[in-house]
N, C-alpha and C positions, 0 to 999 in steps of 0.2 A: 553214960560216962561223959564226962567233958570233952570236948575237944583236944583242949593242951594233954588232957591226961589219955585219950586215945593214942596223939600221935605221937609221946614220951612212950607209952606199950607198947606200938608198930615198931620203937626206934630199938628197944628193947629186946624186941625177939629178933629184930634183923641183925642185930650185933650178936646175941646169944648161937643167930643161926649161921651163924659165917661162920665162929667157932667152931661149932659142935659139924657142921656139913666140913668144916675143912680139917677136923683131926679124924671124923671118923669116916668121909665118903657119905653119897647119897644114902646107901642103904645101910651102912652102921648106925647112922644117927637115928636118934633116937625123937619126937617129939614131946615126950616128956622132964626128960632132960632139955631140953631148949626151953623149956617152960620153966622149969624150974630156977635157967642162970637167970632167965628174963626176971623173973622173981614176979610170976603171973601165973593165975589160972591159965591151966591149959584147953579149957574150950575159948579163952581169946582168944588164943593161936589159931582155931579153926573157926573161928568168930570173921576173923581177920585177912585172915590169908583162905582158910579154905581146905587148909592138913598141911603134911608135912609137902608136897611137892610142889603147893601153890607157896607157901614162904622160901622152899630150895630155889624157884623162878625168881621172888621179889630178893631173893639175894642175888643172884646172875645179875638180874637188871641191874643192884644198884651199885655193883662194884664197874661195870660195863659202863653204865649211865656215865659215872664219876670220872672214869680217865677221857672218856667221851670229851667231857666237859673243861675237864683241865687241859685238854689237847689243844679244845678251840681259842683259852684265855690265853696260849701262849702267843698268838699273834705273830707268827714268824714274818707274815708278809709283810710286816712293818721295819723287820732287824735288815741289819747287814748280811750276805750269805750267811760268812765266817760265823760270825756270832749268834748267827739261826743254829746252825747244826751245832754248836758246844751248849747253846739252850735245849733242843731235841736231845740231847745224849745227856743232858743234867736232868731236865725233867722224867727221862723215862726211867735212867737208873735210879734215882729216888725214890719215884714214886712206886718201883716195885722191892725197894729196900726197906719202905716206910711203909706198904700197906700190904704186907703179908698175909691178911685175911683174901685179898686179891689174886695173889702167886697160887695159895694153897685151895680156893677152891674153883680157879680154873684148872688147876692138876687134876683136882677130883671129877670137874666134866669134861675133860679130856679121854678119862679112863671110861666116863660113861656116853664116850664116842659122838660129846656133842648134841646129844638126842635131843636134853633140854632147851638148850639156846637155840637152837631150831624153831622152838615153838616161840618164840621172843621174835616175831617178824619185827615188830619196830627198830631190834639191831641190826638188822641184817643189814649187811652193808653200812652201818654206820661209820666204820673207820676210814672210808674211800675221801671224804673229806680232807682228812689228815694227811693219807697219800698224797692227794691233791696239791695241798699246801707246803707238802716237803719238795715234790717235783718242781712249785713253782721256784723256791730257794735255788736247786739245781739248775734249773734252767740261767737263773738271772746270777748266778755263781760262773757258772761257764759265760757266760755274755758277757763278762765284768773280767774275765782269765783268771778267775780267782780257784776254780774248779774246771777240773777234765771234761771233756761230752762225753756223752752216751750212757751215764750212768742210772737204773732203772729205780726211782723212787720205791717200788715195792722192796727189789731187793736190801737196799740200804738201807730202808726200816727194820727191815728185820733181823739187818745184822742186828741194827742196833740194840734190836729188842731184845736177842740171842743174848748177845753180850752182855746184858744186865741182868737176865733174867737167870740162867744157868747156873751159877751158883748160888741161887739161892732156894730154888727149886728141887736143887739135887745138894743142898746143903751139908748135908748127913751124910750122905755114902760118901761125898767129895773130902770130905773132913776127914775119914778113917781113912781113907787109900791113900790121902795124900799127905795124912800127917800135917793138914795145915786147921786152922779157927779162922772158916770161913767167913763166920759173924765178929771177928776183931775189927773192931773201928780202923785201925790204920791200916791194916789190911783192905778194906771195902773203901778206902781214899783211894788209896794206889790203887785200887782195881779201877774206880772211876777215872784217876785221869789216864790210865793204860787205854781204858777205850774212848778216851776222848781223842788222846792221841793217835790210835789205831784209824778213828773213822778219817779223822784231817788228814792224816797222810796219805788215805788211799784216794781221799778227793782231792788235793793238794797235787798229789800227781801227774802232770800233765802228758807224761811220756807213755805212745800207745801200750798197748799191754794184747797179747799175741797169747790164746790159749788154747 
């Protein structure tokens, strides 16, 4: 098979495989159904990948790879603090509003307690960079009186991450109990600039805070 025409098959079953691993979980999916959306013989899938749990990895990696990568093009250390962190809380709620195959099947390796990403050494610790680069914002935030001291780059990531991610993960149950359409466009505005506004303020802050 061609080149262009292999790596258009690869593109194929790793889309078909985000689907089908993120509606049904590792072991609901099926590889013959993944073969089928891919619209391919199903011994390329094991041509390719190796079965079903060698394509479950090459999907982890490339949803992992890809925020990896959009993390680093943000370039924070170049912004203003201010304007770093309302780029961090726009890129992240975005990007997990806009790439649902992402949300839905780290749900499903969360439930399988992580086991898989495990074996994915080259992530391990990939994200520490990105800490790295948030910390530096804070640091030169507070140096500029623009931000409070002491605030822990881990933890404010993940407010942030919290915050963007939670309704969209728990979309469903949150929508019946709350009587609200969690996926309404103006809804998910307001939600974004609530947490834009939520994170400035508490960096904004300058007065100690006693807990």
């Amino acid at each position: 098979m061609p080149k262009r025409d292999a790596d258009a098959t690869k593109k194929r079953l790793l889309k078909s495989g985000l689907a089908e691993f993120g509606n049904k979980g590792f072991s609901g999916a099926r590889t013959a159904k993944i073969a089928q959306r891919a619209r391919c013989n199903i011994r390329l899938l094991y041509y390719y990948f190796g079965g079903k749990e060698g394509l479950y990895l090459a999907c982890l990696e490339r949803v992992y790879t890809e925020i990896r990568d959009r993390e680093r093009d943000l370039n924070l250390k170049n912004m203003e603090p201010r304007e770093a962190i309302l780029q961090l809380v726009k890129f992240t709620f975005d990007h997990m509003l806009h790439n649902p195959d992402f949300v839905n099947i780290v749900s499903v390796e969360n439930t399988e307690g992580g086991r898989f990403l495990k074996k994915l050494v080259t992530l391990h610790g990939a994200a520490r960079t990105h800490i790295d680069n948030v910390g530096e914002v804070l640091n030169r935030g507070c140096t500029e009186g623009q931000f409070r001291a002491g605030i822990d780059p881990f933890q404010l990531y993940f407010s942030v991450l919290s915050l963007s991610y939670l309704h969209l993960s728990n979309r469903h149950t949150l929508s019946v109990t709350y009587s609200l359409d969690l996926g309404d466009p103006e809804w998910l505005a307001a939600r974004k600039i609530h947490v834009s506004d939520l994170i400035l303020s508490y960096l904004c802050d300058v007065t100690s805070r006693q807990v």
